[in-house]
C-alpha positions, 0 to 999 in steps of 0.5 A, a space after each residue: 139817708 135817702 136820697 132823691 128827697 134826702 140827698 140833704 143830708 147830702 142831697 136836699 141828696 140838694 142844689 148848690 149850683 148853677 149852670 147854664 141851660 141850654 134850650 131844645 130849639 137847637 143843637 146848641 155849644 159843646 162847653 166840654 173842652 177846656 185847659 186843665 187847671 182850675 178854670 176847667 172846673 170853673 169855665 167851659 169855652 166853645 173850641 168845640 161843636 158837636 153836630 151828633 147832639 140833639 139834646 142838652 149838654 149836661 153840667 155845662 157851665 159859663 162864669 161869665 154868663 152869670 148875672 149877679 142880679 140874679 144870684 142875688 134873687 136866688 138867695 133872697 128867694 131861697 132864704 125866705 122860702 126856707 125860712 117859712 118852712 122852717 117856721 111853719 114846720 118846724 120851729 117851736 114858735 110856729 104852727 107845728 105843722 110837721 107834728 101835725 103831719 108826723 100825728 096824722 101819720 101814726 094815727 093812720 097806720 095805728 103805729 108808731 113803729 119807725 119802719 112802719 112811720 117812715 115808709 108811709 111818710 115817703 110813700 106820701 111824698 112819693 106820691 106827691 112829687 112824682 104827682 106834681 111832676 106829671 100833671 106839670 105839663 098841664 099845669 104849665 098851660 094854666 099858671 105858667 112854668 114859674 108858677 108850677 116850679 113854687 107849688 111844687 117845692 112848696 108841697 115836696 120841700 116840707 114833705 122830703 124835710 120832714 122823711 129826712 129828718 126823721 129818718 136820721 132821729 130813727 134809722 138806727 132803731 126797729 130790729 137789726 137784722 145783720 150787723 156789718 159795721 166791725 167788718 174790716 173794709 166795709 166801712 170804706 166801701 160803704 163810703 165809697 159807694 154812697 161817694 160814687 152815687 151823688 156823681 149820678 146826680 140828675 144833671 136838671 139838679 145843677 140848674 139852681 136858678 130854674 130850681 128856685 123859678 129864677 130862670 123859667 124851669 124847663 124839662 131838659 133832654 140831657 145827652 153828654 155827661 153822666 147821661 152817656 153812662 145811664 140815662 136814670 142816673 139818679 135812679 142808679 144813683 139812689 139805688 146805690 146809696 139806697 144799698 150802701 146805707 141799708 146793708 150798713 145799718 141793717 135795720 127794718 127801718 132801713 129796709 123800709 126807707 130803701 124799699 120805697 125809695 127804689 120802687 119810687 125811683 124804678 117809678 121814676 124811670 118810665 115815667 121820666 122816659 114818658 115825659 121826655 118823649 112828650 116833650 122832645 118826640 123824635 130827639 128823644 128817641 134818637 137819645 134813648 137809642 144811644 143811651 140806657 137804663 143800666 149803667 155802661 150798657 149801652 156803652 158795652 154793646 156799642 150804641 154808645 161811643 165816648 170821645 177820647 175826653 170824656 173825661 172832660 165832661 165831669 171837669 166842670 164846675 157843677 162837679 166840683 162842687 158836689 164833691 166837696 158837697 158830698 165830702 162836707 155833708 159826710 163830716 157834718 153826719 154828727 151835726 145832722 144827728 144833733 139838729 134832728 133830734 132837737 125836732 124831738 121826732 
């Protein structure tokens, strides 16, 4: 199942966390040193500051600066927003909007081939969240950064619900090209591989707050963390569950799902880079410098130095949380299945 819209599965790979954001005004807090323990997951304290930082620190995490007034607001707002999309898009007793979509679709493309159905149903949500991601800055100016954020999960959440979920009801369907699940071992590496790439999840995911527009959304320059390793983790992310998850099935519909799933998110690496730079100008480039597209690169030519505990950076709370997420959402792969299949896709 893919990942940037499909990490639900596991990835919607989402948002289960909250973590303190940090704004560009100011080299701010390193929260990264803490005692080991349970609290290092929990809690990070300001024993250090690093004055090298320009951007944000990523997955940085504060109990103590939570609001419950807020957490409230957050799941009032999350419930309700689901609920009517679930109701409008799903659900027998609604509209049925999502059939629409699924008709409109396959009436257009004149198939109902799955490989051909599910590679037009992310084709259109990739064009649509990478749209709405662009034109944010201009919209921004017009309706404000709260505003936006709710125009954008309106038009992607239904649309990453709907490839979903039709992926889990299809993935296994089309001509299998290969079949590799009675090799000895593949399986567990498969595991490990699609286990490893949600720990390259964007570090903007763990901010729920600004996901839901609690907190005013804002396009943060990461530099700690998992951005030291690459600075498109969620694109290296992807590609990677994108491989794991296609050479197991090896289907065409498979293939069809990952191919745009890739190529979107190889989309999503200049164009992230060209917002970045828009935003933060000179901070960006001076990160960009220190960091790289490919994983470990610039770790190996040297632009990039890891403190002896940078380990540290990946003992936070947003961490811990997607592992038991990732774990929780490959037990509940049966669950999935069933649920998708009432939607009779």
């Amino acid at each position: 199942m893919p990942r940037s819209g499909w990490k639900h599965q596991t990835r919607c790979r989402s948002n289960t966390k909250r973590y303190l954001q940090f704004g560009f005004d100011a080299v701010k807090s390193r929260e990264s040193h803490t005692a080991l323990g349970m609290s290092s997951f929990i809690t990070d304290t300001d024993s250090d500051y690093n004055t090298d930082l320009v951007g944000d620190d990523s997955a940085s995490f504060s109990l103590e600066s939570q609001k419950i007034l807020d957490w409230i607001k957050f799941s009032v707002a999350t419930g309700t927003v689901l609920a009517v999309v679930s109701y409008a898009w799903f659900l027998p007793t609604g509209p049925h909007l999502g059939d629409a979509l699924l008709d409109n679709v396959q009436s257009t493309i004149g198939t109902t081939d799955p490989a051909l159905t599910i590679f037009a149903l992310l084709m259109i949500f990739a064009v649509s969240h990478s749209g709405l991601a662009s034109l944010r800055p201009a919209a921004e100016e017009i309706v404000g950064p709260r505003a936006w954020r709710v125009v954008f999960a309106v038009v992607s959440l239904p649309l990453a619900l709907s490839c979903i979920s039709y992926f889990v009801n299809h993935a296994h369907e089309g001509t299998r090209l290969w079949d590799l699940t009675h090799v000895p071992g593949v399986h567990e590496a498969f595991f490990l591989a699609n286990f490893v790439s949600f720990l390259f999840l964007y570090p903007s995911t763990f901010n729920l707050l600004e996901v839901a527009a609690i907190e005013k959304p804002q396009l943060h320059l990461w530099e700690t963390g998992i951005i030291r390793i690459t600075r498109h983790p969620q694109a290296m992310g992807q590609i990677m569950w994108c491989a794991a998850h296609t050479a197991w099935l090896g289907t065409t519909t498979s293939i069809a799902a990952s191919s745009v799933l890739v190529a979107h998110h190889i989309f999503s690496v200049w164009n992230g880079d060209r917002r970045l730079k828009d935003q933060h100008g000179k901070a960006f480039e001076i990160v960009k410098s220190k960091t790289s597209v490919i994983p470990f690169a610039a770790i190996l030519d040297g632009r990039q130095e890891l403190p002896e505990d940078y380990y540290k950076e990946f003992l936070r709370g947003p961490y811990l949380l997607v592992v038991g997420g990732t774990l929780a959402a490959y037990m509940a792969h049966p669950w999935m299945m069933a649920g998708a299949a009432l939607l009779q896709w």
